[in-house]
N, C-alpha and C positions, 0 to 999 in steps of 0.2 A: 499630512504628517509634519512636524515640527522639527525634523532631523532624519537625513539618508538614513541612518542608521535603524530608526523605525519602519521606516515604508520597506528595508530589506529585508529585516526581519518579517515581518508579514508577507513579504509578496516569495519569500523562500522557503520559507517554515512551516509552511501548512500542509495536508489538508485541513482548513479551518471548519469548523462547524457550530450550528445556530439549533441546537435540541434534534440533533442527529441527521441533519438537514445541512449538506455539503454548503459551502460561501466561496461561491465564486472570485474568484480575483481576475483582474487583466489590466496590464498597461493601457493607460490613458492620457496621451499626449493634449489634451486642452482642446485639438484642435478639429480633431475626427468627430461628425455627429453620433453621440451614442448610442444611436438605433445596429450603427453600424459594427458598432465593436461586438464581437462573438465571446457569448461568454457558455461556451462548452466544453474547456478542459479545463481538468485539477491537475496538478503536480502532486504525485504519491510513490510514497515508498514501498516495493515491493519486494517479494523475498521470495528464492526460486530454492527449494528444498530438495538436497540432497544430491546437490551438483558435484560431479565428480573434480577433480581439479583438474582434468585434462580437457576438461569441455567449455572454463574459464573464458578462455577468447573468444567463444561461441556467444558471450552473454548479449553483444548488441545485438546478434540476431535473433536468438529468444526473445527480449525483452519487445524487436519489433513487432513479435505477433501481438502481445498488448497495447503498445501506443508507442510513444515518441521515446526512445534514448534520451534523455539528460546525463547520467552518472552514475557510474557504479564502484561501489566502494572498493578500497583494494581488500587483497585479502589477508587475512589475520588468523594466527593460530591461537589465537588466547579471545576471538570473540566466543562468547557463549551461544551456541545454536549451531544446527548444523545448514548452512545456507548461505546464499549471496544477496546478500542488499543492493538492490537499483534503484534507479531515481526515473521514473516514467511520466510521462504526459499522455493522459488518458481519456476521452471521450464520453463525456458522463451518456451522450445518446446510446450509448452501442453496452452491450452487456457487457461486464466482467467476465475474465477471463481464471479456471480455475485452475489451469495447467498450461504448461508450454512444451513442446516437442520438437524434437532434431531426428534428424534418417540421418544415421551408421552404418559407413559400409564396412561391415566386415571382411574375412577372407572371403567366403564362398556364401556370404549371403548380406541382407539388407534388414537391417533393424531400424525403427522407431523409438526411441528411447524420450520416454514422461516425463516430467519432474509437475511437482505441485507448485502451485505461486498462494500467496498470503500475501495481504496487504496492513499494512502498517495507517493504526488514526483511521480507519475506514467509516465513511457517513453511511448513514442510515440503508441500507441495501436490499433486494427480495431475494429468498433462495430458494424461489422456484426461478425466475427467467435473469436473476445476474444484472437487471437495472438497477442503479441507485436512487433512489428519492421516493420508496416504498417499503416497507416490510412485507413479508409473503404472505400474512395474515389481509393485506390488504389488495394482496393481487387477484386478478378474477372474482371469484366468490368466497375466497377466502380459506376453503376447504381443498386441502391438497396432503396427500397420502404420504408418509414419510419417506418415502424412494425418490418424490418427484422435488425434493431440498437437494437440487446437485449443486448449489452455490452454498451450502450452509457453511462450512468452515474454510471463509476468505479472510477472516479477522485475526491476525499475528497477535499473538501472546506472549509473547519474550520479552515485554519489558519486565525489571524486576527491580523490588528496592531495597538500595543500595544499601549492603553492610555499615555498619558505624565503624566496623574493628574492632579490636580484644575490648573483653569484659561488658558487650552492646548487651548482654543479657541484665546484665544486673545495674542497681544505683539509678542515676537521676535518668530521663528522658531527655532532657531540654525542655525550650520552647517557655512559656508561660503558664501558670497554673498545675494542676492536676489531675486535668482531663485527659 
């Protein structure tokens, strides 16, 4: 890269992807034989839905049943969604995870308590077994009964585009032309 500022960008920003097919990144000091550097984790943002706010401090140890802790965003009452954004390090070998869970002890008993995870930018993925670098059309033989998609909705949908402000209905677009 031609300036820190690039190679942060890239090496922070991602998951990057090449026609739905994760891109690997990893530090490379010059000096290490390349055989040797391990290239099995993405950095991806995850989203654990419908966390109570009193379970907040719990998030590192949720997020370790998926991968590695990086960062979790603080909380906000004007984000749009109901959910916590993390920053995880994740193991493209090992399947996707489609929930995370905590044991509550309550007064006179012991509960397990769900939440759903979604991932944010997700590469190409199977929802039958939760690997990345496959579609389920291409797992086994291809033919799988719609019960056995327990991975199918890992893919976060909450980006949205942004408002222009009053009067965005009407008058010019912007940009060039008329298309």
């Amino acid at each position: 890269f031609s300036c820190l500022g690039d190679w942060e960008r890239v090496m922070e920003e991602g998951p990057w992807t090449f026609k739905g097919k994760a891109v690997i990144l990893a530090q490379y000091d010059g000096y290490t034989k390349p055989s040797m550097v391990n290239l099995d984790k993405i950095d991806i943002w995850m989203q654990i839905h419908d966390l109570p706010d009193g379970f907040y401090p719990k998030i590192k140890a949720l997020s370790a049943t998926v991968g590695e802790f990086i960062y979790a965003e603080p909380k906000s009452q004007d984000f749009e969604g109901n959910f916590v954004r993390v920053r995880v390090r994740i193991d493209v070998t090992k399947p996707l995870k489609n929930t995370v869970s905590l044991v509550v002890k309550k007064k006179d008993s012991i509960e397990r308590v769900i939440f759903r995870v979604k991932y944010e930018r997700l590469p190409d993925w199977c929802a039958v077994c939760g690997n990345l670098g496959h579609l389920f059309k291409e797992c086994g033989d291809g033919v799988h009964p719609p019960k056995a998609l327990v991975f199918k909705d890992l893919r976060a949908t909450w980006f949205r585009v942004p408002r222009r402000g009053p009067g965005e209905g009407s008058g010019t677009r912007g940009g060039r032309g008329r298309g």
